[in-house]
N, C-alpha and C positions, 0 to 999 in steps of 0.2 A: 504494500500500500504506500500512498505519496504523502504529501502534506495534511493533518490532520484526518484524516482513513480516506483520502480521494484517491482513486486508484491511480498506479501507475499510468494507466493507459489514458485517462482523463489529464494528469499532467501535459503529457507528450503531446496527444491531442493541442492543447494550449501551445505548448512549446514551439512545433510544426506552423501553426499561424502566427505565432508572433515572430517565426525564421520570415515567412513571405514580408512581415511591414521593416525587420529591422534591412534585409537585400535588398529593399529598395530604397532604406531615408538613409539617415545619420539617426545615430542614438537619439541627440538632444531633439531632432524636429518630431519624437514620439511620444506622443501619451497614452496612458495606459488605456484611455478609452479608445484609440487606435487597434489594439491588440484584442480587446472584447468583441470591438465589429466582425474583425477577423475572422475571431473563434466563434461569431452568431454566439456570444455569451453579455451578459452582464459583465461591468466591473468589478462587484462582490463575488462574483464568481471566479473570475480569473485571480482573484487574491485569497480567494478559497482555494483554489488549486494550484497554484503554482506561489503568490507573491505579490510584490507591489513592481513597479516598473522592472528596477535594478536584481531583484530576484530573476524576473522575466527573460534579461539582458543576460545575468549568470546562469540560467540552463541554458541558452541556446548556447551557450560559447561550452560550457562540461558535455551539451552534444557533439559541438565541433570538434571539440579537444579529444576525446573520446573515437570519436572515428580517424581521427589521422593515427591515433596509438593503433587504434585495429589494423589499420593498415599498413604500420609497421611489422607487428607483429606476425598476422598474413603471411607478408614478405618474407620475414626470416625460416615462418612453419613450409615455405614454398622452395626455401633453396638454402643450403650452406655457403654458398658463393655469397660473398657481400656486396660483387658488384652486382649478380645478379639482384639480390634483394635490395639495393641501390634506386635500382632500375623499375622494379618491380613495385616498390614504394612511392616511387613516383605517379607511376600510371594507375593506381589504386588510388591514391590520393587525386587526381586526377577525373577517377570515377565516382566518387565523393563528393568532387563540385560539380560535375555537370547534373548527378542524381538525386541530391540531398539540398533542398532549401537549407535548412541547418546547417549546413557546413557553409555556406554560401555566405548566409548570415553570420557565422562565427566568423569567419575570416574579415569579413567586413568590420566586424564589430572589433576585433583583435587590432586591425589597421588604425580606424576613426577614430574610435572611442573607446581605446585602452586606460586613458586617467579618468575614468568614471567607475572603472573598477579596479582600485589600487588595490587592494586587498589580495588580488591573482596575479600580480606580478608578472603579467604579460609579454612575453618577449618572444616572438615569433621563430626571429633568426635567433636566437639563442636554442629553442627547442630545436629546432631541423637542424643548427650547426653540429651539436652537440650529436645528434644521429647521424649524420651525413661523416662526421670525422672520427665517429668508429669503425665507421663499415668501411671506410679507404685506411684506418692505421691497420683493422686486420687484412684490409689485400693486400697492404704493402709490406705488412709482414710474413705473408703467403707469398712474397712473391708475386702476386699476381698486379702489379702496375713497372712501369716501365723505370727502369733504374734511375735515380736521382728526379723521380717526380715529388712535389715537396705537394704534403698533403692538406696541408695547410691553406694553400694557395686553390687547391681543386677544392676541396669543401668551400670557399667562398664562391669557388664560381660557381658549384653547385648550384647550393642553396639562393644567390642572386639572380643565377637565371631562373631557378624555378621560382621566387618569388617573381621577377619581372614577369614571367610569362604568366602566373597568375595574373598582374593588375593589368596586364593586356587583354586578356581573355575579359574580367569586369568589364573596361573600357570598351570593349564590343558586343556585350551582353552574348561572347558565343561562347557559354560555359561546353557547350556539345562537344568541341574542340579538345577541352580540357584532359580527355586519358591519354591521346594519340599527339599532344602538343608538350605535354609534362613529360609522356614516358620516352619520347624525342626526344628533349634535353637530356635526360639524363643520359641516355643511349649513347646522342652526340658526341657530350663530354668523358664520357666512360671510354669509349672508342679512343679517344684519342691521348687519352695516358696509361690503357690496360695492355700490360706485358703482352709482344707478340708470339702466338705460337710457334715453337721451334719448328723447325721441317728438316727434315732425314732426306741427307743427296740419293 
């Protein structure tokens, strides 16, 4: 059960329409009777199930936050290879925005209106850095990147092109794009500092 015995499923419900008003405003131009229309609810309803605004704001983002871990995780249960799970985390993440309001809205809300909710200590590139420069310190301790690639320097470009290409994809409202444009980047990038395979004359 959710807040005071509302079920789960009535949360989420909430949750799901107030992902569609927060992917299209900014935090601040939302009010909470915004979010009720949505949900064809009352305001005492949606503060019966979920919150007042900033509640509202913080489950969609433990949504958001919540699926990019799944799809980490995913990734790793999909491959031992890190660049593969690199690669594969990307286009999962990827599948995430074009499918999921929620993530859409978490991202957006993550970007605009991080100092409204200091309490989550918010930092984007800080979470995907920190994944992104494990999965290249163990290929590069595998062996599997190309001698004197500094991993340091590939984790940023990583995670800067797949954040740019994220706010590109916004900018065009072509989230559809998003599996086959993310797991491209990574692919790109991976290509071009992963050890080549030897061959037998």
């Amino acid at each position: 059960m959710g807040r005071g015995g509302v079920s789960d499923d009535d949360a989420a419900a909430v949750v799901r329409a107030a992902a569609t008003v927060f992917a299209a405003r900014p935090y601040a131009e939302v009010r909470l009777e915004d979010v009720a229309d949505a949900a064809g609810l009352t305001v005492e309803d949606v503060v019966a199930r979920v919150g007042d605004l900033h509640d509202v704001g913080a489950a969609v983002l433990t949504a958001e936050g919540g699926s990019m871990r799944a799809a980490m995780a995913a990734a790793r249960a999909a491959s031992d290879d890190p660049l593969e799970v690199l690669a594969t985390s990307f286009r999962l993440v990827g599948e995430n925005l074009a499918t999921r309001v929620e993530v859409r809205a978490g991202v957006r809300l993550a970007a605009e209106s991080h100092h409204h909710f200091p309490e989550r200590r918010i930092d984007p590139y800080r979470t995907w850095r920190a994944f992104v420069l494990a999965q290249l310190t163990e290929a590069d301790d595998r062996g599997l990147l190309r001698p004197g690639v500094d991993v340091e320097a590939v984790a940023w470009l990583l995670v800067s092109a797949g954040m740019g290409t994220k706010g590109l994809l916004e900018f065009r409202d072509a989230w559809d794009e998003a599996p086959g444009r993310l797991g491209g980047v990574a692919t790109t990038v991976l290509g071009l500092v992963a050890a080549q395979p030897s061959t037998s004359a």
